[in-house]
C-alpha positions, 0 to 999 in steps of 0.5 A: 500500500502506498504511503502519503508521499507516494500517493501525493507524488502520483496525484500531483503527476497526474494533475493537468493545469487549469487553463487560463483566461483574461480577467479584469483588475478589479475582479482579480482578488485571489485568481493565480496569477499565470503571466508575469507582472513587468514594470512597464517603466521605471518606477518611480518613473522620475526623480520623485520628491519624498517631503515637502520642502526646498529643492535645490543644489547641494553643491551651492551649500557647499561654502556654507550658503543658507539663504536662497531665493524661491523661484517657483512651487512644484506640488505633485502632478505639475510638469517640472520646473527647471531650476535657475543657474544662479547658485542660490536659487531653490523651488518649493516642493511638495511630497509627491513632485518631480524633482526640479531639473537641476535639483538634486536634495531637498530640505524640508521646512522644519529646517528652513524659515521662510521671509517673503520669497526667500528662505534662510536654512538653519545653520546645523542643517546637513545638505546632501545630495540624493537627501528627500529623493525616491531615485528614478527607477531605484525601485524597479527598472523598467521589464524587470518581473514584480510579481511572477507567476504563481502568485495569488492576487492579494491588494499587494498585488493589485496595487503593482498591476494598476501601478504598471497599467495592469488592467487585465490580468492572466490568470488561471480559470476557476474550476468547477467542483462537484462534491457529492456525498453517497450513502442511503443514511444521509438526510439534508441538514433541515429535513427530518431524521429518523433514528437511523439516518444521519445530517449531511455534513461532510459535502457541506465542509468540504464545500466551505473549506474549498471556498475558504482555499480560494475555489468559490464554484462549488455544488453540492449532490447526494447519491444513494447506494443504488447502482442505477442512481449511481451509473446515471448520475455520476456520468453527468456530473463527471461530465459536466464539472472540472474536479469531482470529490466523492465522499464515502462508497470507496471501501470494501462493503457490499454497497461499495459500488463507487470504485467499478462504476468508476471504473465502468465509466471510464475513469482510471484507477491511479490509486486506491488505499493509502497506508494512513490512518484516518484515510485508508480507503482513498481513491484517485483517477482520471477520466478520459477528458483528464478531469480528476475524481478523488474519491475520499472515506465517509468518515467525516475527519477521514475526508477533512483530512484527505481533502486537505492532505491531498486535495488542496495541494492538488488543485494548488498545482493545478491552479500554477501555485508553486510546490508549498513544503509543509510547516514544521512543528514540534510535539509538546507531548509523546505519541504512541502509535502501534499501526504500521500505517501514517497517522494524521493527527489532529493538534492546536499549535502555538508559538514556543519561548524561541518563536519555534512552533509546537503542536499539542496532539488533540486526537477526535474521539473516532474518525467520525468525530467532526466536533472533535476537530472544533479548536485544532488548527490542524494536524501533523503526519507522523510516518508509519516506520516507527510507533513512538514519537517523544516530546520535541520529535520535528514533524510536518504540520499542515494547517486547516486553513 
């Protein structure tokens, strides 16, 4: 049976890239970026002025001059003046201007006084070339890449594509996700229950936790444990969506019918079972159109789990998001565990004295424990070659959000 890495390793080589479409600037926020961002010219484009002030020439300071003669105001977003030849000409400047061609500083007005149209610099004031100047292009020269492929669009980012006149942007197109939850003892949230019958919950999580990962476009079914129900509907919703999530009807029982209708409908079998605990019985393939249909355990903390596992690094390739190696945490407590199988443990993580981060276990009570998982931030993977992990062991962490 395989372990996690190996299973991550098949399903993110088997995952195809989303294609990508144009979008507009203001509808950007958390699309993958799939095209450079390149300043389109020097930024700041010109010698920009950093306080209000006087601009004028360092070197006419040179001798000890301090009084100078107001030849113009700049303020921001005026064509630049030039300053005079005479060596005690400055221009007033505001935060935000040119520089005036010639100038090359600024003194700012709490250390200058100002009498008519001339200004007098106190005497212990430094003047120094450069001082009160953002220098043109010191930020980034023109073609240089600011923001690279891969990146998901936040206001930082935003700010950089309308800076460089960004109005569209390239980014990845967002799939369309089917979760569907299997079993005849699963009711909807607000219908009646019986007393053998259980409320959906995991289409429900797994929805909300792909919204929060960045995937909006997500609906929700429920097939019972019938052949025909299953032949027929799967067909259409495998046709119809661009990654299909199956919960439940992947192991071994008599009403297990996922797997060979799966398989009767064309989608290959890359996997199935994995040497993890909670999680054993998951399933992966492809269809002939590449759309990929992870099929995950029934038990709700084994699918929360396996969705985060597996399923959000997935789709992060496939959106052009780069490779994110796991966190590390350090175990405040030991952990026995005697299965030869990877345990995926449920913890509440802190920042310890050195800054390092710790991870106290929180197991659920069973892998059907949902509200077991309430308070965790997390969990950590802990491998199946050895059973006892002591306080201090370094392990993986992977965070719910």
């Amino acid at each position: 049976m395989l372990t996690p890495a190996e299973a991550e390793r098949l399903m993110l080589a088997a995952m195809a890239s989303f294609p990508t479409e144009e979008c507009a600037l203001s509808a950007a926020h958390g699309r993958i970026l799939r095209a450079d961002l390149r300043a389109d010219r020097d930024l700041p484009p010109f010698d920009r002025v950093t306080l209000d002030g006087y601009a004028l020439r360092a070197k006419d300071a040179s001798a000890g001059r301090r009084e100078f003669v107001l030849e113009a105001t700049q303020a921001a977003g005026m064509r630049p003046f030039a300053l005079g030849p005479a060596n005690d000409a400055c221009i007033e400047v505001m935060t935000g201007a040119v520089l005036p061609e010639g100038a090359d500083c600024v003194v700012p007005y709490e250390e200058a006084e100002k009498h008519g149209e001339r200004i007098r610099i106190f005497p212990a004031v430094p003047i120094s070339a450069g001082r009160g100047v953002h220098r043109r292009g010191s930020d980034h020269p023109a073609g240089e890449i600011i923001v690279p492929a891969g990146t998901r669009i936040s206001g930082r980012e935003i700010a950089v594509a309308a800076a460089i006149g960004a109005a569209q942007l390239t980014v990845s197109r967002v799939p369309k996700i089917a979760v569907v939850a299997t079993g005849d003892e699963l009711v909807e949230v607000g219908d009646a229950v019986a007393p053998h019958q259980i409320r959906r919950s995991n289409d429900h999580a797994l929805r909300a936790a792909l919204n929060l990962a960045g995937y909006p476009w997500v609906e929700r079914f429920h097939l019972h444990d019938m052949r025909h129900e299953i032949e027929h509907m799967l067909w259409h919703i495998i046709a119809e969506f661009d990654v299909v999530l199956i919960t439940g009807g992947v192991s071994k029982g008599k009403f297990d019918f996922l797997p060979a209708e799966l398989d009767a409908q064309g989608v290959t079998k890359i996997f199935h079972g994995v040497a993890q605990r909670p999680g054993k019985p998951l399933w992966f393939g492809l269809n002939p159109d590449a759309t990929p249909v992870f099929a995950l355990p029934g038990n709700p903390v084994s699918a929360y789990t396996c969705l985060h596992r597996y399923v959000l690094p997935a789709l992060a390739q496939a959106s052009g998001l780069p490779p994110a190696l796991p966190r590390r945490a350090v175990l405040t407590a030991a952990v026995t565990f005697k299965p030869k199988l990877a345990y995926l443990l449920p913890v509440k993580v802190a920042s310890g004295t050195q800054g390092e981060l710790q991870a106290t276990p929180d197991p659920s009570n069973t892998s059907g424990d949902f509200g077991g998982l309430v308070g965790t931030d997390g969990f950590v993977e802990l491998t199946a070659d050895v059973s006892e992990f002591p306080a201090g062991t370094v392990v993986p962490f992977y965070p719910w959000s």
